[in-house]
N, C-alpha and C positions, 0 to 999 in steps of 0.2 A: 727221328722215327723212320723204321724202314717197314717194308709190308710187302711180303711174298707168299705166295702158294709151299702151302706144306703140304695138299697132297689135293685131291680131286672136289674135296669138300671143307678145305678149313687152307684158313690164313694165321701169317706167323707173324705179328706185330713185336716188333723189338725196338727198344726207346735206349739201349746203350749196351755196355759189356763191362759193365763194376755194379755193386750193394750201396746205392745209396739211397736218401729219405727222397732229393728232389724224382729220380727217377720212379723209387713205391709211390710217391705221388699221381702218377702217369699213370703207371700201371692198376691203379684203386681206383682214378679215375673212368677209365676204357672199361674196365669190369665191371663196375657198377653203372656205368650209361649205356651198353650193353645188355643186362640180365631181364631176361624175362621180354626182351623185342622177339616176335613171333618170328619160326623161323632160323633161329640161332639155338642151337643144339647141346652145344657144352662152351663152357667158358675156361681156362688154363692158365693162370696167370702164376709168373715166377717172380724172381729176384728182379728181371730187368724186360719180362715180353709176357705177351698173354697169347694162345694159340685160340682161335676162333674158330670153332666147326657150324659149319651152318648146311641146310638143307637145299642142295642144289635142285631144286625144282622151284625153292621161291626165293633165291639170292642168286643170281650169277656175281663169279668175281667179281667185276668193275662196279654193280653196284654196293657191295658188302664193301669193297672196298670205299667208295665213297662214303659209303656211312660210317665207317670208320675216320674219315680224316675230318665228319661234319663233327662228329662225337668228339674229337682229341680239340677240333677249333674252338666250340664252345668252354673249354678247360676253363675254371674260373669263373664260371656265372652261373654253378650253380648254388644253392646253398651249403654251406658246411653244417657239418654233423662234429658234434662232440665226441671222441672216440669214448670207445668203452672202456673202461680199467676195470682187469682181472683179477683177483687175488688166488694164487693157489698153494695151499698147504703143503709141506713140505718135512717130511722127519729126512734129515741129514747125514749120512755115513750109518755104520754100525752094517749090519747086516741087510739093512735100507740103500748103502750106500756103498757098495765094497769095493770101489774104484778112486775113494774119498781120498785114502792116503798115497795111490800113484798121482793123481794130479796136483797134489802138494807136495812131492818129491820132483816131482818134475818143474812146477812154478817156484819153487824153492820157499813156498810159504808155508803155514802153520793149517794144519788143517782145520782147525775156529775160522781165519783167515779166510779160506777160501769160499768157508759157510758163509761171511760176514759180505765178503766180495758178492758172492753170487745172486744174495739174495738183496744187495744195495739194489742191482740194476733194474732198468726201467724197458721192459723188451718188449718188440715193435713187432706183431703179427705181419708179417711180408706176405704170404700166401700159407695156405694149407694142402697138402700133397703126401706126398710118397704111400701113403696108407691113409685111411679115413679118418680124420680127427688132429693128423699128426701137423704144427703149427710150426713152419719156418722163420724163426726168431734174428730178430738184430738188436744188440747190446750189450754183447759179453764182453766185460771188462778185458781187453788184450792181453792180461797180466796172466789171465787165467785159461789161454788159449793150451790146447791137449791132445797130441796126436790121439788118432784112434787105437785101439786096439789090433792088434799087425793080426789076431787070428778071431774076427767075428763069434761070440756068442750065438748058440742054434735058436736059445728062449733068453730075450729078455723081459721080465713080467712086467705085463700093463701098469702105466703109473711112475714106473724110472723114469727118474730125472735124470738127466746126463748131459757131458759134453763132450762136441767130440772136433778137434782142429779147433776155430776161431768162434763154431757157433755152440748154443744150448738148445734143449728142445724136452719134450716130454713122452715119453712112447705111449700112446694112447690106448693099445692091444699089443696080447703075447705077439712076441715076433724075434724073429733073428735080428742082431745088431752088434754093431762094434764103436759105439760110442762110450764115453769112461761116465757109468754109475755112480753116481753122489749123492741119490737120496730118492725115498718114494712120494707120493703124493696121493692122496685117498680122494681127490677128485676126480669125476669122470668126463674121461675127455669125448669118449665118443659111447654112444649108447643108443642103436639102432632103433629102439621102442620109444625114445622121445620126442616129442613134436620137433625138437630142434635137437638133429642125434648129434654135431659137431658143437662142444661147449665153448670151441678160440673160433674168430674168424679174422680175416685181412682188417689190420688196421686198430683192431685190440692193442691197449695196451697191457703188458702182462706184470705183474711182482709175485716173485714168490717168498713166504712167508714162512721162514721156521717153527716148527713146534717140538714139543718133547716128544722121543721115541717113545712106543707103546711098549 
């Protein structure tokens, strides 16, 4: 673990530089012993570091950073939490999915296949970023890894399932993207009027679940 000043009011906690479970461990860890200490402004946590903003009127570095390496010491003593398993619906290709048949031209599989692959997996909330609601997954079958798209979509609509290079994910809101489309999903991922507007958080486990096109 390293820990550096990222800018006048926040520290940059980084626990390695690859995607794995032992490192999301760390990093679910710090975030959750962390949240909600007075004081500590926003939480940032990625694949392998969590960025720390805190209010320099009541944390100077040295001590923020010591609370951070009392936090990482204790690793292990506190109690475990069951994670949550998500289930999310899922209609597959067709006009839901119109990306369905390049990533089964490209994996050289059958597009059933790729529905059947996709939806085996067992996918590991690592953080939520890029937009509000949008959940960073680990578990895509390598078979079914898919370059992006070489020219971005302006509107991808809320709900596309997609994959795009090694990972999957769900676009939570309309938005630009160039991930490959392979199905929608009628859950909502993000919904600013809910007591809890984020429906994935870190450490969810996800399955998605086929159903017949409407």
């Amino acid at each position: 673990m390293t820990i550096r000043p990222a800018s006048d009011r926040s520290l940059f906690v980084e626990f390695g530089s690859s995607i794995s479970l032992e490192i999301h461990h760390q990093v679910f860890h710090l975030t959750r012993a962390l949240a909600g200490i007075r004081g500590i402004l926003n939480l940032h946590p990625a694949y392998a570091s969590v960025l720390v903003e805190f209010d320099p009127r009541r944390w100077a570095f040295t001590a923020m950073e010591e609370l951070i390496l009392e936090k990482m010491a204790a690793e292990g003593q506190e109690q475990e939490h069951a994670p949550r398993a998500v289930e999310i619906p899922v209609q597959y290709g067709g006009d839901f999915g119109p990306d369905l048949g390049d990533v089964a031209t490209h994996t050289g599989l059958r597009p059933e296949r790729v529905i059947e692959m996709h939806a085996a997996g067992d996918y590991l909330v690592y953080f939520v970023g890029f937009m509000p609601g949008f959940a960073y997954l680990g578990g895509l079958a390598p078979e079914l890894a898919t370059p992006r798209l070489s020219a971005p979509r302006t509107k991808v609509p809320a709900g596309s399932v997609a994959i795009g290079g090694n990972q999957t994910g769900v676009y939570p809101m309309e938005s630009p993207g160039g991930w490959r489309i392979i199905g929608h999903t009628r859950a909502k991922l993000f919904d600013p009027q809910a007591a809890e507007p984020t429906l994935l958080k870190m450490g969810d486990h996800i399955r998605f679940v086929p159903e017949p096109r409407a």
